[in-house]
DSSP file (Angstrom, degrees, kcal/mol; ACC not computed):
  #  RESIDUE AA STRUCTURE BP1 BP2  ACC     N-H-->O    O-->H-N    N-H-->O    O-->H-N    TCO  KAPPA ALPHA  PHI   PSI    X-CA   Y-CA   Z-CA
    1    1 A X    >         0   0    0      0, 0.0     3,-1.3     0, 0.0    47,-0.0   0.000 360.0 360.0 360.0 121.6   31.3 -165.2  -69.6
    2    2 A X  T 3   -     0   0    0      1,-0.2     3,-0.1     2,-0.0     0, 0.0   0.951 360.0 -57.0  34.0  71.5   33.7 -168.8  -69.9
    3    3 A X  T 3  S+     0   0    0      1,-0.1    -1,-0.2     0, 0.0     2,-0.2   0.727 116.9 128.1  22.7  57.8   34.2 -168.4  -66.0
    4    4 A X    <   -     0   0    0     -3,-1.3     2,-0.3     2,-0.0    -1,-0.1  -0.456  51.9-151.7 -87.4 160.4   35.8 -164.6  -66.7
    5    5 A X        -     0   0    0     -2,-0.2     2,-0.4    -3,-0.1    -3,-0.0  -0.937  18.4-172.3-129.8 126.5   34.7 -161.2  -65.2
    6    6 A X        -     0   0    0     -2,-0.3     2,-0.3     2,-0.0    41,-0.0  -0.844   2.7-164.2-116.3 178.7   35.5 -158.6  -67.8
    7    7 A X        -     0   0    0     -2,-0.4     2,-0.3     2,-0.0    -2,-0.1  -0.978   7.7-178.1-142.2 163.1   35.1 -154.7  -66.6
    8    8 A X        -     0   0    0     -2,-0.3     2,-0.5    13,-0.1    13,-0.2  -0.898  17.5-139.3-148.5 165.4   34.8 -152.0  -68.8
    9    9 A X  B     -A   20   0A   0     11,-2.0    11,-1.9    -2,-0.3     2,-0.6  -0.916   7.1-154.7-134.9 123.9   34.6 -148.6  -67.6
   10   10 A X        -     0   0    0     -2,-0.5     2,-0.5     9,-0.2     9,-0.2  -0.863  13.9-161.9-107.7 106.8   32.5 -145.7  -68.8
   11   11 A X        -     0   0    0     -2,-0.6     7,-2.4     7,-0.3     2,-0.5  -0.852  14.2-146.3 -77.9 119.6   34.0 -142.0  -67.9
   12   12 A X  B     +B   17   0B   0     -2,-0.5     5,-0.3     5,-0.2     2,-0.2  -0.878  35.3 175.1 -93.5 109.5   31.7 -139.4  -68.0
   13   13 A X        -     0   0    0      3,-0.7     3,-0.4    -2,-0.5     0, 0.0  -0.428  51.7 -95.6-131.4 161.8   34.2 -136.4  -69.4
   14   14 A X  S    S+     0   0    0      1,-0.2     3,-0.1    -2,-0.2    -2,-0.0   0.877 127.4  49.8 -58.8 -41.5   33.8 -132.5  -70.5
   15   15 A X  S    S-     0   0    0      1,-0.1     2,-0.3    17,-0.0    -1,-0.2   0.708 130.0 -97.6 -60.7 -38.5   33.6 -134.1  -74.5
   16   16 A X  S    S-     0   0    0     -3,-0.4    -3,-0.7    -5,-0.1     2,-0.4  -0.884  72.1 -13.1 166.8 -99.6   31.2 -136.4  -73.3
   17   17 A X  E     -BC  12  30B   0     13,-5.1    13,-2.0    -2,-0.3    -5,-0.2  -0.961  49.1-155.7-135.0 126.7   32.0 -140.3  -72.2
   18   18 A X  E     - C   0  29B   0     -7,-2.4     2,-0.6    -2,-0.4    -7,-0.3  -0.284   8.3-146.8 -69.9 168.0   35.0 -142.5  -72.7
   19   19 A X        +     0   0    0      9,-0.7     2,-0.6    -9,-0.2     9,-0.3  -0.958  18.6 174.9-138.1 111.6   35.2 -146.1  -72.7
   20   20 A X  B     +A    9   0A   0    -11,-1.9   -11,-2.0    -2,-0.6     2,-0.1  -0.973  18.4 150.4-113.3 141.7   38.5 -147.5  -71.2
   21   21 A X        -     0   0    0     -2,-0.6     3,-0.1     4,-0.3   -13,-0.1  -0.321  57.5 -16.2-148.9-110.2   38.2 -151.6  -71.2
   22   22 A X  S >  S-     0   0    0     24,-0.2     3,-1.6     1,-0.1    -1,-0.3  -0.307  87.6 -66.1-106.6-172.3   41.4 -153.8  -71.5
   23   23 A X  T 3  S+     0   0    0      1,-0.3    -1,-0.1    -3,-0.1     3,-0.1  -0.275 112.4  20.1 -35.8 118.2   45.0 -152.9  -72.7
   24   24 A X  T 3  S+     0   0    0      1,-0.3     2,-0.6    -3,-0.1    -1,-0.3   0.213  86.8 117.0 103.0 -35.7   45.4 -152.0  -76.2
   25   25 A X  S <  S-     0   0    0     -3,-1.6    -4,-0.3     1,-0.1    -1,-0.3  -0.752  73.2-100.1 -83.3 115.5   42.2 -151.1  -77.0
   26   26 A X        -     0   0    0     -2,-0.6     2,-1.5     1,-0.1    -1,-0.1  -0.138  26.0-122.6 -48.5 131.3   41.8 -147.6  -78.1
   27   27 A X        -     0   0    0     -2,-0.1     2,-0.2    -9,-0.1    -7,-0.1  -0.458  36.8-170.4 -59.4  75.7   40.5 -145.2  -75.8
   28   28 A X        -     0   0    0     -2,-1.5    -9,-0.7    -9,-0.3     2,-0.3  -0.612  11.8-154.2-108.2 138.3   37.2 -143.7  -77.4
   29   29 A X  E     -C   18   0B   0     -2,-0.2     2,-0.3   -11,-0.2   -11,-0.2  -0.816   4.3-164.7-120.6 148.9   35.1 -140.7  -76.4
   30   30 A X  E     -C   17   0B   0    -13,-2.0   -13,-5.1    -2,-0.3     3,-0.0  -0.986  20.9-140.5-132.8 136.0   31.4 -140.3  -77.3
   31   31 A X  S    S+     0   0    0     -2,-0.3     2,-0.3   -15,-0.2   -13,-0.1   0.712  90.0   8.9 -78.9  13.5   29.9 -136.9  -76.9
   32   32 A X  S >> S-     0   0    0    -15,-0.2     3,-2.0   -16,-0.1     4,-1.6  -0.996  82.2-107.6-158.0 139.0   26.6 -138.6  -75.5
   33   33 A X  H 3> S+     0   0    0     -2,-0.3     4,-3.6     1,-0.3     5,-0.2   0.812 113.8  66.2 -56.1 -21.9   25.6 -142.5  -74.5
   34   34 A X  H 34 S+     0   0    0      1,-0.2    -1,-0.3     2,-0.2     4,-0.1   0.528 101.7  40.7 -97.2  27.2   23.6 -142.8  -77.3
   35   35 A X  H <> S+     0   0    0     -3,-2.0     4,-1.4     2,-0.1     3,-0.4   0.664 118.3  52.5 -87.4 -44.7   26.4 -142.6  -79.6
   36   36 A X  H  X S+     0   0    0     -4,-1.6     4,-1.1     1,-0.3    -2,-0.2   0.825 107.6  50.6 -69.1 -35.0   28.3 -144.8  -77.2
   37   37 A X  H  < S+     0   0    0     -4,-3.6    -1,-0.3     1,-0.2    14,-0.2   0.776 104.7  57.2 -77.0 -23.7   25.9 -146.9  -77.3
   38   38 A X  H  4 S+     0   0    0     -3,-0.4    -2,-0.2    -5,-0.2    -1,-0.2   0.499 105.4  53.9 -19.7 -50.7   25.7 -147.1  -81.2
   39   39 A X  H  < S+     0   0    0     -4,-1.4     3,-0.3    -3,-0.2    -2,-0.2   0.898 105.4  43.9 -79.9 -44.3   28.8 -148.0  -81.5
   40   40 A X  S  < S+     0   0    0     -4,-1.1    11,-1.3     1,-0.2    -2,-0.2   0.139  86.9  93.8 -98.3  10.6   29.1 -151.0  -79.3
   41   41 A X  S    S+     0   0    0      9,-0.2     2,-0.4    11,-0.1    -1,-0.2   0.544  75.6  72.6 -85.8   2.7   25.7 -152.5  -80.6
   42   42 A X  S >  S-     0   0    0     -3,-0.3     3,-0.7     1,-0.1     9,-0.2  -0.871  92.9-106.2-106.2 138.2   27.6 -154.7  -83.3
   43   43 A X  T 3  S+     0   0    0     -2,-0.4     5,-0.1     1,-0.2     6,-0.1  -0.203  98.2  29.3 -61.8 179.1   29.6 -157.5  -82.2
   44   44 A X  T 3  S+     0   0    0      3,-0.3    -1,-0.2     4,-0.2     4,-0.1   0.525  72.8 127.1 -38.4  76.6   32.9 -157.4  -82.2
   45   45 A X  S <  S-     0   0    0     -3,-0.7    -1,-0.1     2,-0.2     3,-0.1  -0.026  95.6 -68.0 -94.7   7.1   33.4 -153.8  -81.5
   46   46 A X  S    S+     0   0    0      1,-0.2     2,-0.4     2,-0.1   -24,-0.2   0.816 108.8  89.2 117.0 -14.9   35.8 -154.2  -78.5
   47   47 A X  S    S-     0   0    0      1,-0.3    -3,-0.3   -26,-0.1    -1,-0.2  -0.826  72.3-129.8-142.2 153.5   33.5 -155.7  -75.9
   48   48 A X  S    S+     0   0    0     -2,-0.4    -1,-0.3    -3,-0.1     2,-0.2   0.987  99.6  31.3 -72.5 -51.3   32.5 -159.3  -75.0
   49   49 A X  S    S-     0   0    0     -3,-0.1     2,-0.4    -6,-0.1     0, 0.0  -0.629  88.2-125.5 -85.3 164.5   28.8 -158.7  -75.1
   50   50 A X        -     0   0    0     -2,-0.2    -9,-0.2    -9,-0.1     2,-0.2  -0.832  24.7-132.5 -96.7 140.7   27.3 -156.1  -77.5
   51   51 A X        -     0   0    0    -11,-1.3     3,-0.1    -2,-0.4    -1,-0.0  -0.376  20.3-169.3 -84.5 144.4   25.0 -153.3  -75.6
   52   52 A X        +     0   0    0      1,-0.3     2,-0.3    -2,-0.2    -1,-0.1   0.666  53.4  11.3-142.5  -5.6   21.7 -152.6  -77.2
   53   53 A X        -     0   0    0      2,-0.0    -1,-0.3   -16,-0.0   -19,-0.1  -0.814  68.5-109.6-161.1 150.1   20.0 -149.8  -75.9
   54   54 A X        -     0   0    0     -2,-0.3     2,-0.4    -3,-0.1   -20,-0.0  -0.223  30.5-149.0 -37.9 142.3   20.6 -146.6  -73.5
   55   55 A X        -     0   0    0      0, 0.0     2,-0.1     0, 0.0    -1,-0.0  -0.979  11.0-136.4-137.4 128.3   18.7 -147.0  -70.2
   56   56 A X        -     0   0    0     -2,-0.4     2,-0.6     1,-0.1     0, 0.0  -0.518  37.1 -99.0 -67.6 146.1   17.6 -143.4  -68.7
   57   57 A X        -     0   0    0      1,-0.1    -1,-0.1     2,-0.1     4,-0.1  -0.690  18.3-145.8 -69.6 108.7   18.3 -143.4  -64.9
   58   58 A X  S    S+     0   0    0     -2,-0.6     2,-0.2     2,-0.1    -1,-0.1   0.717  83.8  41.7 -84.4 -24.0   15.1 -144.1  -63.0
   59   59 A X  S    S-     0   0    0      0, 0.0     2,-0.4     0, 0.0    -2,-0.1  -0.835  90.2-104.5-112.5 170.0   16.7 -141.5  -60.1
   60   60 A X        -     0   0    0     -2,-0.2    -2,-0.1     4,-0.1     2,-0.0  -0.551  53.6-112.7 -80.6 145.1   18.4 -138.3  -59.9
   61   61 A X    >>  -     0   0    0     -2,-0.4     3,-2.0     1,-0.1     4,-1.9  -0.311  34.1 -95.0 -59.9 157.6   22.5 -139.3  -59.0
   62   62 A X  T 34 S+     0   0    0      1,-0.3    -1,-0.1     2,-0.2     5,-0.1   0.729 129.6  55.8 -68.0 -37.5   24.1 -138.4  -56.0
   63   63 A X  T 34 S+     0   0    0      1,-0.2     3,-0.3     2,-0.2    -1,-0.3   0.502 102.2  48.3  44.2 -95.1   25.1 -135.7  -58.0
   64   64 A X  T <> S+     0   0    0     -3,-2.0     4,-2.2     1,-0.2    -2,-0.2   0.526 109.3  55.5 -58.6 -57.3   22.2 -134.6  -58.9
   65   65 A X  T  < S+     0   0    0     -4,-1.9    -1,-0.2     1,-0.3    -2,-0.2  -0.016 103.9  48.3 -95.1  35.7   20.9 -134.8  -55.6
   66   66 A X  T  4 S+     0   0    0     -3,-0.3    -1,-0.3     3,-0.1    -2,-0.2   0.121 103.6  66.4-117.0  -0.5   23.3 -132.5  -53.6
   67   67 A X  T  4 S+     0   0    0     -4,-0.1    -2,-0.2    -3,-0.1    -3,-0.1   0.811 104.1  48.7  -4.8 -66.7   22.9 -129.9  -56.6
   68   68 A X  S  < S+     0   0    0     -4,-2.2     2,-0.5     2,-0.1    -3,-0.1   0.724  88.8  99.6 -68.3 -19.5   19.5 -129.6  -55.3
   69   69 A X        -     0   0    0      1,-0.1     5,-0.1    -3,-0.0    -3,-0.1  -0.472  68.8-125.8 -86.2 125.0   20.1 -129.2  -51.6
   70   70 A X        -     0   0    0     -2,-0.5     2,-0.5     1,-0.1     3,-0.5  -0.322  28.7-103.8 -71.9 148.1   20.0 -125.7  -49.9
   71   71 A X  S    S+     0   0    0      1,-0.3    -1,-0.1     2,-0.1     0, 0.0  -0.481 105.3  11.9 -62.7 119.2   22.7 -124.4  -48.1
   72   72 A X  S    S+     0   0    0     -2,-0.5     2,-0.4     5,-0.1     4,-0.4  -0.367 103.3 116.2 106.5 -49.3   22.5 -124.3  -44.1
   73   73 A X  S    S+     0   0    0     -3,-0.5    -2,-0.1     1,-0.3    -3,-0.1   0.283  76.9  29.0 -95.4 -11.7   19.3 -126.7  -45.0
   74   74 A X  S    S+     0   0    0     -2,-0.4     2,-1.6    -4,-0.3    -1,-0.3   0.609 130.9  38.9 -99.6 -66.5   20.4 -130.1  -43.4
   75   75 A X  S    S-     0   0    0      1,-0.0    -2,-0.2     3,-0.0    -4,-0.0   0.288 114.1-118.7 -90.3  30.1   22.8 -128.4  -40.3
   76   76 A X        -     0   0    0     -2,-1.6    -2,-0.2    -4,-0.4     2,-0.1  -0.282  56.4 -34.4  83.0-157.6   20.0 -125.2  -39.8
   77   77 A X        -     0   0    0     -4,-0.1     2,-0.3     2,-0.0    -5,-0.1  -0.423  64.3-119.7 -98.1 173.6   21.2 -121.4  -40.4
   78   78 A X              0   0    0     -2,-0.1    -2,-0.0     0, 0.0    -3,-0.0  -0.956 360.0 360.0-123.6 129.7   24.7 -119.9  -39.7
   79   79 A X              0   0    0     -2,-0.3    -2,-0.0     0, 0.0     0, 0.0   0.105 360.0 360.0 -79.5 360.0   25.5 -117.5  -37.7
């Protein structure tokens, strides 16, 4: 956007998710994305483009995926 990079950063937190983006701007927690996203679907809310819908994650997160993995089950049993 007008030969910019902006970053914003989404912390996923016990309360839910924060939104940190540049100096100055308060620091706001949503207990869920589709609040978060809610918020930031009006223009000037804080952000250069406005967000418009929540997008479910088409895999489980790395996360996710070592939650599921048995113990001993990649490096065999333990003695």
């Amino acid at each position: 956007f007008n030969n910019c990079v902006y970053t914003y950063r989404i912390f996923r937190e016990n309360q839910g998710y924060r939104v940190e983006s540049t100096e100055g701007f308060p620091k706001l927690t949503f207990p869920n994305l589709k609040e978060l996203v809610s918020k930031f679907k009006n223009p000037d809310q804080g952000l250069v483009v406005h967000l418009s819908k929540p997008i479910k994650r088409p895999s489980l997160c790395l996360r996710q995926r070592r939650s599921l993995l048995v113990p001993n089950g990649i490096y065999g049993k333990s003695f």
